[in-house]
N, CA, C and O atoms as CSV, one atom per row, in Angstrom:
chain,resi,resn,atom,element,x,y,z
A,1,UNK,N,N,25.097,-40.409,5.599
A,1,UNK,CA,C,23.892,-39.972,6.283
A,1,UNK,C,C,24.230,-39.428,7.673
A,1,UNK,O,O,23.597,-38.471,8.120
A,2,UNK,N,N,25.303,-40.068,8.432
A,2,UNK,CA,C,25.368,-39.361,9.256
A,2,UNK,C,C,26.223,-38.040,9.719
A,2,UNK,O,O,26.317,-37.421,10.779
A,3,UNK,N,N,26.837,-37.897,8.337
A,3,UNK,CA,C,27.625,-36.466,8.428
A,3,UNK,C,C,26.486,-35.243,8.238
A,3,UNK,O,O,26.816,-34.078,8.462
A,4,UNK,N,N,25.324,-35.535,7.873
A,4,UNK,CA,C,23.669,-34.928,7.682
A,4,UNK,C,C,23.380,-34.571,8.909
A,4,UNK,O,O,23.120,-33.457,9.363
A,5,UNK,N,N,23.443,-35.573,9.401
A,5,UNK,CA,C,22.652,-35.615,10.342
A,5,UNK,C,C,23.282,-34.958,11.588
A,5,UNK,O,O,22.742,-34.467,12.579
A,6,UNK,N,N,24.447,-35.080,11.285
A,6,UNK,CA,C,25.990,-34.428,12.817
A,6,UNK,C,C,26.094,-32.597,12.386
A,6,UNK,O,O,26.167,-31.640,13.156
A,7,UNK,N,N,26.063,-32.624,10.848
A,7,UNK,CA,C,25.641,-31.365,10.949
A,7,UNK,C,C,24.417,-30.554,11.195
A,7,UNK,O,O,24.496,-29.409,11.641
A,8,UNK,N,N,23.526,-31.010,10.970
A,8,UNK,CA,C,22.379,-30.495,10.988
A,8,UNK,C,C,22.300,-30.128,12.987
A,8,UNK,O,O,21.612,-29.252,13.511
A,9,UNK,N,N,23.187,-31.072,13.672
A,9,UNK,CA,C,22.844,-31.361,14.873
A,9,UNK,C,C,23.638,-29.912,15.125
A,9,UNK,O,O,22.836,-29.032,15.437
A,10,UNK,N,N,24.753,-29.547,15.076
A,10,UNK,CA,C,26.220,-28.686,15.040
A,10,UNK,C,C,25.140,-27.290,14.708
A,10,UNK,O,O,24.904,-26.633,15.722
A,11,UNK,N,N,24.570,-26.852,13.603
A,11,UNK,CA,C,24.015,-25.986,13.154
A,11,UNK,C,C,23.048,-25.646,13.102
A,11,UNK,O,O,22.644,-24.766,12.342
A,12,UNK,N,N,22.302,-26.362,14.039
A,12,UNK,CA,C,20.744,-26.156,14.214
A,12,UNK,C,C,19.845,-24.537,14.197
A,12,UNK,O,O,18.883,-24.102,13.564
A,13,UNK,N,N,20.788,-23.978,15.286
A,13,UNK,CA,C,20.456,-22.644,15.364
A,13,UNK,C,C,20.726,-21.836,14.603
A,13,UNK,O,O,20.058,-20.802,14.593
A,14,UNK,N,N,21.760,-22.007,13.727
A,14,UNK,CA,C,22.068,-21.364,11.914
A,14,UNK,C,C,20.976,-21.270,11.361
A,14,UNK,O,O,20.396,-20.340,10.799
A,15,UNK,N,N,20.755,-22.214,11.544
A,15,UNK,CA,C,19.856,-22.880,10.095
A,15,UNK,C,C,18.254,-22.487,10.353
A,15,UNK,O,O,17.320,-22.378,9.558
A,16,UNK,N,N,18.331,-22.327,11.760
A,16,UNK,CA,C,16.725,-21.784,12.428
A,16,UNK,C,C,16.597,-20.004,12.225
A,16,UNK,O,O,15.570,-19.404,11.910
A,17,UNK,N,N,17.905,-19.418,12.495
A,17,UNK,CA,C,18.108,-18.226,12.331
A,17,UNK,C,C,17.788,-17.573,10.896
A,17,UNK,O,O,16.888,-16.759,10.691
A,18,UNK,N,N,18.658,-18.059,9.970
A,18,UNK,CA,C,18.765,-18.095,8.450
A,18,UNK,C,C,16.783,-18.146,8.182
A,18,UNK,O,O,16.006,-17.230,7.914
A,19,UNK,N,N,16.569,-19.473,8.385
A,19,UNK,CA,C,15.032,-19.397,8.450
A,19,UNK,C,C,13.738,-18.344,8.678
A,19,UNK,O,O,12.753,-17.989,8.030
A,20,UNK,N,N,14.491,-17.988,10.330
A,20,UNK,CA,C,13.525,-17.187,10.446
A,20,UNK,C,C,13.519,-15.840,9.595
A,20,UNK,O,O,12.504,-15.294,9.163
A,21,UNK,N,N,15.193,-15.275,9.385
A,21,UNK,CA,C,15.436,-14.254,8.611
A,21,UNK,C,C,14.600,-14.443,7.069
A,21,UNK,O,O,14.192,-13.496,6.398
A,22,UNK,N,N,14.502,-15.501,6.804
A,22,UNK,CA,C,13.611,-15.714,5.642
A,22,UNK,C,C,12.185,-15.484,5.745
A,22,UNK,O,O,11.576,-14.814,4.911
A,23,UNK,N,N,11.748,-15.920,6.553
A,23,UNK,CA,C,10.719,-15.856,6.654
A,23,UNK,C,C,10.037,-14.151,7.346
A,23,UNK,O,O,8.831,-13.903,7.340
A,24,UNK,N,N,10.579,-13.651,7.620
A,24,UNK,CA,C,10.488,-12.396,8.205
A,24,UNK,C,C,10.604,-10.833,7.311
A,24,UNK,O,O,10.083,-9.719,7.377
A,25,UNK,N,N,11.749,-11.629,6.368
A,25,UNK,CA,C,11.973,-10.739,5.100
A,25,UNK,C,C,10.944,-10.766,4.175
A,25,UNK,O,O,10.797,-9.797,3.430
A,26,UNK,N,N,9.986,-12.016,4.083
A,26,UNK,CA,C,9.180,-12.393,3.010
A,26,UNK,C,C,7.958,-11.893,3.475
A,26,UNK,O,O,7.158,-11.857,2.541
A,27,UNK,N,N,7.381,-11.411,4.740
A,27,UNK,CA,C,6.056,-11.081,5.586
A,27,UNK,C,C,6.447,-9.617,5.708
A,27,UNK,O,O,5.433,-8.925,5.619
A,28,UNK,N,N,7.696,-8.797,5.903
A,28,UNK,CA,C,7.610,-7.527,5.914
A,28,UNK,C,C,7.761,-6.670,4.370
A,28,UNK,O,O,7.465,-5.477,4.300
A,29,UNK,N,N,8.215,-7.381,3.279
A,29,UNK,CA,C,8.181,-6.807,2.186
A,29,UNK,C,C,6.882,-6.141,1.426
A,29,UNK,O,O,6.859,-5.030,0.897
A,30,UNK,N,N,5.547,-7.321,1.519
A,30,UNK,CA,C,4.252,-6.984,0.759
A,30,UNK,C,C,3.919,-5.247,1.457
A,30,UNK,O,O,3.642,-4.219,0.838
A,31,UNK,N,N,4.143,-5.547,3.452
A,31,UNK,CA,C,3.856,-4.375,4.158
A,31,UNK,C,C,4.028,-3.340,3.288
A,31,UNK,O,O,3.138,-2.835,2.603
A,32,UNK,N,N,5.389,-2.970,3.325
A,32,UNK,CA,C,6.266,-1.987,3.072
A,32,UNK,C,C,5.829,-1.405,1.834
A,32,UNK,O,O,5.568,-0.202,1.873
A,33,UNK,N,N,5.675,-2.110,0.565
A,33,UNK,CA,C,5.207,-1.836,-0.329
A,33,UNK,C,C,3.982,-1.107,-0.430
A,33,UNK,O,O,3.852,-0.063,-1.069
A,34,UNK,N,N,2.820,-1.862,0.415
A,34,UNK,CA,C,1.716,-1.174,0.634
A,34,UNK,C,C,1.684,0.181,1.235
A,34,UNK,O,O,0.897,1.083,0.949
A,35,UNK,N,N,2.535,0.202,2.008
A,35,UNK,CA,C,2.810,1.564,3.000
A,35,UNK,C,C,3.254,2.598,2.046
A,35,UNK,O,O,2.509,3.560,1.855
A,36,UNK,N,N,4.186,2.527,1.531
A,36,UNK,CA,C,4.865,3.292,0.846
A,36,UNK,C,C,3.923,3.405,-1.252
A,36,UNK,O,O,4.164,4.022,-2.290
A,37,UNK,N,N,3.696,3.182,-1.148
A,37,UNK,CA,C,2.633,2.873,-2.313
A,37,UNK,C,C,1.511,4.638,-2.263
A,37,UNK,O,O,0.798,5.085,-1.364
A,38,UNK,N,N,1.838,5.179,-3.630
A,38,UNK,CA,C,0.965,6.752,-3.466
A,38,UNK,C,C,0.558,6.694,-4.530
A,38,UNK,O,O,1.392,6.961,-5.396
A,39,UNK,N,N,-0.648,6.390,-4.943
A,39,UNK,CA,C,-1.204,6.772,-6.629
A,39,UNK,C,C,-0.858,7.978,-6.999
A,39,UNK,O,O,-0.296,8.733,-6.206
A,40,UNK,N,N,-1.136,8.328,-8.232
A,40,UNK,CA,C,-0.891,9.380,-8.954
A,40,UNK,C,C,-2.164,10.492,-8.436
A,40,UNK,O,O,-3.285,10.099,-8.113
A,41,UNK,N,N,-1.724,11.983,-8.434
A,41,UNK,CA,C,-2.661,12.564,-7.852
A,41,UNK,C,C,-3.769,13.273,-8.959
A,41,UNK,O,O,-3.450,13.925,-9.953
A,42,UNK,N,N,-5.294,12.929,-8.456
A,42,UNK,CA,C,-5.889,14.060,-9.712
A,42,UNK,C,C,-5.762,15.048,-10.142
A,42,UNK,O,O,-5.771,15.825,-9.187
A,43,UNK,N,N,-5.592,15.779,-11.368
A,43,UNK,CA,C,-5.452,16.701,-11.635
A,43,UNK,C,C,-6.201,17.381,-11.227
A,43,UNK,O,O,-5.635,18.458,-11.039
A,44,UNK,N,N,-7.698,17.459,-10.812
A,44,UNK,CA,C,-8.498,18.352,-10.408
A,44,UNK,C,C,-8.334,19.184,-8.871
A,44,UNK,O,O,-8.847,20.191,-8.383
A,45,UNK,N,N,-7.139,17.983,-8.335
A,45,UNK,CA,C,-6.669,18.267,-6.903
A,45,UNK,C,C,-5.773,19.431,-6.843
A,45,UNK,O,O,-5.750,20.358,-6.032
A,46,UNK,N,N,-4.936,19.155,-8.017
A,46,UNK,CA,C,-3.703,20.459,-8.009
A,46,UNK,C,C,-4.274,21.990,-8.206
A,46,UNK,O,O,-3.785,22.997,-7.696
A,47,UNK,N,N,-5.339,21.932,-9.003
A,47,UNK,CA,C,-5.603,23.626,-9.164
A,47,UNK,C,C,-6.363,24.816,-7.949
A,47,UNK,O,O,-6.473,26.008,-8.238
């Protein structure tokens, strides 16, 4: 338990980093999608 705990102490900011990168990747993806997202155009538009 306390080799847990000595690392966790050692790597804190890893492990906060890693985190936030997670969490940041997972909130800008839906964006992106939406942004980039173009329905198909009507045909009545093209002529």
């Amino acid at each position: 338990m306390k080799k847990i705990i000595r690392f966790v102490q050692n790597h804190s900011l890893s492990i906060l980093a890693a985190f936030a990168l997670f969490i940041g990747t997972n909130a800008a993806t839906p964006a992106t999608f939406l942004m980039t997202h173009q329905p198909e155009c009507p045909k009545e538009l093209l002529k």
